[in-house]
C-alpha positions, 0 to 999 in steps of 0.5 A: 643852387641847392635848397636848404631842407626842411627838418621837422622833429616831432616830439612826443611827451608823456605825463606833460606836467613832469617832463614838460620843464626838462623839454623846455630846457631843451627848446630854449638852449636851441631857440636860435634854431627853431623857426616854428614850433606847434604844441598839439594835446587832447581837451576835453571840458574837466582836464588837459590830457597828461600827454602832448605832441610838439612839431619844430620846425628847425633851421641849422647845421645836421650834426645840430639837428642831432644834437637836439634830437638826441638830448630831447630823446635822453628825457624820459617819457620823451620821444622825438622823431625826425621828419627831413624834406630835402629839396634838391 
């Protein structure tokens, strides 16, 4: 019996304040596939950084895991990569 693979995006965002609604968007039209999501930005004690790191953990069809890769990667300032374990 084969084993469902684990798909991992890893999404960069630039400048969080602007981009950060549109990739919001994004993650809440494909809830229903994210089983973990993980948000990572640098703190120092006077500011937040103005860029960030998500990692998702998804759950789903592969043309659906494309199809959230591609629209995350259709929002400037945005850059999403994709990490799959294939458990065979």
């Amino acid at each position: 019996m084969k084993k469902a693979k684990h798909q991992i995006l890893g999404i960069h965002i630039t400048e969080r304040l602007l981009h950060a609604l549109p990739v919001q968007q994004v993650l809440t039209e494909f809830g229903g596939n994210i089983k973990t999501r993980l948000g990572l930005h640098e703190l120092n004690d006077k500011e937040a950084s103005t860029g960030g790191i998500l990692l998702v953990e998804f759950v789903g069809s592969d043309s659906r895991f494309h199809e959230f890769t591609d629209k995350l990667n259709a929002i400037d300032g945005v850059e999403a990569k994709q990490l799959v374990f294939d458990h065979t």
